[in-house]
DRENTIFI-434548 format. One record per residue (C-alpha): y, x, z; residue in one letter. Coordinates in steps of 0.001 Angstrom, whole numbers, plus 500000, padded with zeros to 6 digits. Layout:
YXZA/...
This chain:
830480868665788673X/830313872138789607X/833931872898787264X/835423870003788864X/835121871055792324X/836315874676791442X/839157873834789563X/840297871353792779X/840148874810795015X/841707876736792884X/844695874174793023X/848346875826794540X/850453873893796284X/853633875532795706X/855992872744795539X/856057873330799626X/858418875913799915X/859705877707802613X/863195876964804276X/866553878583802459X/867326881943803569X/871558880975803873X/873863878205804260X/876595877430801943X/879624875083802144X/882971875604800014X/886290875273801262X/889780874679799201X/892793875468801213X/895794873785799325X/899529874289799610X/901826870547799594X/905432870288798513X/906252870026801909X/904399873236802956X/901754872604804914X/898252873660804516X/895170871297804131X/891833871242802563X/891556869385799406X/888004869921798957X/887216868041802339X/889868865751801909X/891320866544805157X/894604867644806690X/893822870411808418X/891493873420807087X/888305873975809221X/886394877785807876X/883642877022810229X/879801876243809142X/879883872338808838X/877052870866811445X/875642867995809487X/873387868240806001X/870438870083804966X/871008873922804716X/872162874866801541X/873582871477801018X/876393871106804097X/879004870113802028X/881796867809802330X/881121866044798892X/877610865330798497X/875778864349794926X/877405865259791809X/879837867156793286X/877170869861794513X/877580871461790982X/881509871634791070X/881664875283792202X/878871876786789814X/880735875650786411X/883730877485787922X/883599879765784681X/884951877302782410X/888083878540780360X/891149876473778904X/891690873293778745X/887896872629779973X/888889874677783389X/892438872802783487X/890707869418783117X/888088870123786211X/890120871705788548X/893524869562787906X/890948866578788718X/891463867710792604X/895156868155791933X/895142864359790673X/893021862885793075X/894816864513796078X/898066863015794685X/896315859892794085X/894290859480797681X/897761860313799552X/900003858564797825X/902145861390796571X/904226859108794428X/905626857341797355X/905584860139799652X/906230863369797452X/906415866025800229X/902316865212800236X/902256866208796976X/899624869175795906X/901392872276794354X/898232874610794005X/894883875339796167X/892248878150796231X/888515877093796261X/886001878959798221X/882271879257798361X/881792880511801748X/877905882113803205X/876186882728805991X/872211883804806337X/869890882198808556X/868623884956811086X/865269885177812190X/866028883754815876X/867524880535814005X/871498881948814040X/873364883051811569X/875241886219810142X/878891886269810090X/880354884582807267X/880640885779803721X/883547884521801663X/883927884326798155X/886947883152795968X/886304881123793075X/889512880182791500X/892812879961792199X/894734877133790903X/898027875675790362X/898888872188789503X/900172871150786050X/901899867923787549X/903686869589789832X/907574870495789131X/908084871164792757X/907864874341794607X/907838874929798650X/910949876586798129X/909554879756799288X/908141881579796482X/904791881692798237X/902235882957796287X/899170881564795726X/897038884204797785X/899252882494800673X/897701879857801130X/894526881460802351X/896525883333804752X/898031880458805899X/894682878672806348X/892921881702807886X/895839881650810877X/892939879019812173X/890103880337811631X/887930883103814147X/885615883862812487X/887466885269808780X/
């Protein structure tokens, strides 16, 4: 009885941990046929650098689940790396109808894992960015006509943003 009750004391409970120390959330500023600027990782028309205020920290994302591991098998080389990142290329073109409407069509996008730390008073440090990859579409033919390149884009996008 005696070994019993010792070996229940000497029991750790480290599956409790303690909050994250930062915040992630990726961004992927994309350039369309027609020019304009939008995120194609959010799915959105307009590109928004700020901390997203919904989700768990760590997690604020703006595609939850499976996608969560989309930016960490980044390395991927080849026809593996073409497949993954012309999905978003495809499913852009698919979700807004580029076949009808080509000036909505995606030419090429940067994807960004962006940081920021959680300070001891509950705010957070400026904002760390980080590119990932750069990528072009294979689908697309088109160019904006401008002979932007792909570095662009992020300008373009940043035009919005404060706080990078």
């Amino acid at each position: 009885l005696r070994q019993i009750w010792s070996t229940l004391l000497q029991n750790r409970w480290n599956v409790f941990i303690g909050a994250e120390e930062y915040v992630t959330w990726e961004i992927a500023p994309g350039m369309l046929v027609d020019g304009s600027v939008v995120d194609v990782w959010g799915r959105k028309d307009h590109v928004d650098w700020s901390m997203p205020g919904t989700g768990a920290p760590c997690t604020s994302t703006a595609r939850p689940g499976r996608w969560r591991s989309f930016p960490y098998i980044a390395d991927l080389q080849g026809e593996d790396a073409e497949a993954l990142w012309g999905y978003l290329c495809n499913q852009w073109d698919r979700e807004n109808n580029a076949e009808q409407n080509p000036g909505r069509k995606l030419v090429k996008f940067n994807f960004f894992m962006l940081q920021a730390d959680v300070l001891p008073n509950m705010g957070f440090s400026a904002t760390r960015k980080r590119l990932v990859y750069s990528h072009e579409c294979a689908s697309s033919n088109q160019t904006t006509g401008d002979g932007d390149e792909i570095a662009d884009i992020s300008e373009e996008a940043s035009k919005t943003s404060d706080e990078l």
